[in-house]
C-alpha positions as CSV (number, residue, x, y, z in Angstrom):
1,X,139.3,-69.0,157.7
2,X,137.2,-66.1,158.5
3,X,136.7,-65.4,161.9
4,X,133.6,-62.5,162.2
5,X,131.1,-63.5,159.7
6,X,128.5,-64.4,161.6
7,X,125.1,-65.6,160.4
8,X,122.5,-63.4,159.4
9,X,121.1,-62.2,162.6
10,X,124.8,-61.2,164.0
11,X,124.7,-57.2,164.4
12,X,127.8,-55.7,165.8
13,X,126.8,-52.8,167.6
14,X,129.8,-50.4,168.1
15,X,129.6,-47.4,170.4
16,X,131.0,-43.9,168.3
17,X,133.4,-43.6,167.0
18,X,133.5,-47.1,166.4
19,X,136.0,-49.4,167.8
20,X,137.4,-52.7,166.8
21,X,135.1,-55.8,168.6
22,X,135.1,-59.0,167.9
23,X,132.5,-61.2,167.6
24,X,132.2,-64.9,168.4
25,X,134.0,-67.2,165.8
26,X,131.3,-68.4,163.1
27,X,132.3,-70.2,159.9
28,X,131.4,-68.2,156.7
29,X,131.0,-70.5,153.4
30,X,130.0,-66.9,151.5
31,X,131.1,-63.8,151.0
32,X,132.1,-61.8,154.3
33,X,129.8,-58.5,154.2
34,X,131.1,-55.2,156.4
35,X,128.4,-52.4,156.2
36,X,129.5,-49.1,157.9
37,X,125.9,-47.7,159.1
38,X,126.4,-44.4,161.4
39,X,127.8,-45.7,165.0
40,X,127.6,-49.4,163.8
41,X,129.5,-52.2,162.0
42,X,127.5,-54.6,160.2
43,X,129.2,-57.8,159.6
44,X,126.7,-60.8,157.7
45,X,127.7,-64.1,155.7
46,X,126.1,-63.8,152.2
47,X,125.9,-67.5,150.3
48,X,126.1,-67.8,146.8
49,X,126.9,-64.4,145.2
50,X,128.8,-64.1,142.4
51,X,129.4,-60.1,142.8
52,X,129.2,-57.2,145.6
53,X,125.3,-56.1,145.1
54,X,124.5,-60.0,144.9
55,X,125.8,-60.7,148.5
56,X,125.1,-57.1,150.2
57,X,121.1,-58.2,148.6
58,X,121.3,-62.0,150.6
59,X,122.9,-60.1,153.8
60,X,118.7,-59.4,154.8
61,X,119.4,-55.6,155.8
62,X,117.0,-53.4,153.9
63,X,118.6,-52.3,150.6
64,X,116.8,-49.6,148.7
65,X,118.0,-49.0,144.6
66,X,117.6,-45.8,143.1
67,X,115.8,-44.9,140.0
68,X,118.7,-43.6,137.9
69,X,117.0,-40.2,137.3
70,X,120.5,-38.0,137.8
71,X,123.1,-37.0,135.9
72,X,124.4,-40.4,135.4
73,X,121.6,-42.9,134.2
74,X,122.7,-45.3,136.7
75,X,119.6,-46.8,137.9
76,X,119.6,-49.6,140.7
77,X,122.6,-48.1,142.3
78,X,122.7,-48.8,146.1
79,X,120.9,-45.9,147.4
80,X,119.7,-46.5,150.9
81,X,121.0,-49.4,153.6
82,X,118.7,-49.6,156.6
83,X,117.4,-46.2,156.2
84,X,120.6,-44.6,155.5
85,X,120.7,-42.1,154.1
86,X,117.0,-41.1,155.2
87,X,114.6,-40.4,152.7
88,X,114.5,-36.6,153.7
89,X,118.1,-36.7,152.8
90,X,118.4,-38.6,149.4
91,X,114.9,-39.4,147.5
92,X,117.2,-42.2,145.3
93,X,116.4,-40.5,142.3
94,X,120.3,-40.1,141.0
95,X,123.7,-39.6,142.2
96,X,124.0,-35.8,141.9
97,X,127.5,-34.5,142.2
98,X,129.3,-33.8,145.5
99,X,126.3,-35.2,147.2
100,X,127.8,-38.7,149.1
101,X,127.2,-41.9,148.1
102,X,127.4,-45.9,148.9
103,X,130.9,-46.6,148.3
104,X,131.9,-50.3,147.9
105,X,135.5,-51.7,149.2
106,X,137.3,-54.8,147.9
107,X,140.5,-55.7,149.4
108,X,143.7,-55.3,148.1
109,X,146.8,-57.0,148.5
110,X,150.3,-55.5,149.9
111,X,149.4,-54.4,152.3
112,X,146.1,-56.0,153.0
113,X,143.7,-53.5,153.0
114,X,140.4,-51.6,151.4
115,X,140.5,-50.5,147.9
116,X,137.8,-48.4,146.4
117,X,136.0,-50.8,143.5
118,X,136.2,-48.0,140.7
119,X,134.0,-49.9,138.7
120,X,131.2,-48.3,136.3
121,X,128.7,-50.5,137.4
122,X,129.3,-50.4,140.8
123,X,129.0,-53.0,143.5
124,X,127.4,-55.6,140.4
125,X,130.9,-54.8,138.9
126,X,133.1,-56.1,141.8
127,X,133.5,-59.9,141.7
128,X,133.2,-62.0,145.3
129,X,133.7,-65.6,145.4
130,X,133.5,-68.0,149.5
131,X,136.1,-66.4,151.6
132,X,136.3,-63.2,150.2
133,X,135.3,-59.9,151.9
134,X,133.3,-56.7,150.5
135,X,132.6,-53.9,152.6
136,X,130.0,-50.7,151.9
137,X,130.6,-47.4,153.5
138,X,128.5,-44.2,153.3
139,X,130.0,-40.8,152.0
140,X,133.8,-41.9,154.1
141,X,136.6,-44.6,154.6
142,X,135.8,-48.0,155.9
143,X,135.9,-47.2,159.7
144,X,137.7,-50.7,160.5
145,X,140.4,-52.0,158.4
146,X,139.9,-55.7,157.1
147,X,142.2,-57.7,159.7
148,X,139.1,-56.5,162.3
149,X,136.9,-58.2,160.2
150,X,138.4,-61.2,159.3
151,X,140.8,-63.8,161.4
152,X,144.3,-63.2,161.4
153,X,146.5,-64.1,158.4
154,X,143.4,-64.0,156.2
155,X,143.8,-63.5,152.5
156,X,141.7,-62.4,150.0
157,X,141.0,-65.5,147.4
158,X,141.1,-64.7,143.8
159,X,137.8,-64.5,142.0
């Protein structure tokens, strides 16, 4: 049973580098969401998605698409999370190589941990079903693994 998410208005502020806290125990009948925004931990309970994009969309932080203008033709990639990057920095027009990007985590068995999604259609490519856990990280590694997310013994469910 998860223990962190936490309804929609939960915002885990964590000083930098970022630690491990824990939150108050909240039920989550969704998807658990962890968004690594610079110096904080995001943690929000996203109802009735059926993939990654679906639930970080219902999590209420401010998710910008791009236009799919780049090398790749991938419009309505996650581009921007609450302003990050800024729009000095990226003008969501395309991924352009070496620049960084929104990477989305699932979580792997044996050991339990974040794996990269490695889909082509990115986060709408990565299946979530209640009780599982999906995290988005900027240009790095999830800063927190996903037993300081969720409540000891957790396992991801199949989707």
């Amino acid at each position: 049973m998860p223990v962190l998410p936490v309804l929609a208005s939960l915002l885990l502020t964590l000083p930098a580098p970022l630690t491990t806290e824990k939150a108050a125990e909240a039920p989550c009948d969704g998807v658990t969401v962890a968004v690594a925004l610079p110096g904080e931990l995001v943690v929000r309970c996203a109802t009735g998605a059926t993939d990654a994009r679906q639930a970080l969309d219902r999590t209420g932080l401010a998710v910008h698409a791009g236009r799919g203008e780049g090398p790749y033709g991938d419009s309505g990639y996650v581009c921007r999370i609450n302003e990050t990057p800024s729009p000095a920095d990226d003008d969501c027009t395309g991924h352009q190589d070496g620049a960084p990007y929104w990477k989305v985590w699932r979580v792997g068995l044996d050991p339990v941990a974040w794996r990269t999604s490695q889909t082509g259609d990115g986060p709408a490519g990565v299946p979530v079903c209640p009780g599982s856990l999906v995290g988005f990280s900027f240009g790095a590694e999830m800063p927190v693994g996903p037993a300081d997310v969720m409540a000891p013994g957790w396992l991801p469910p199949t989707c």
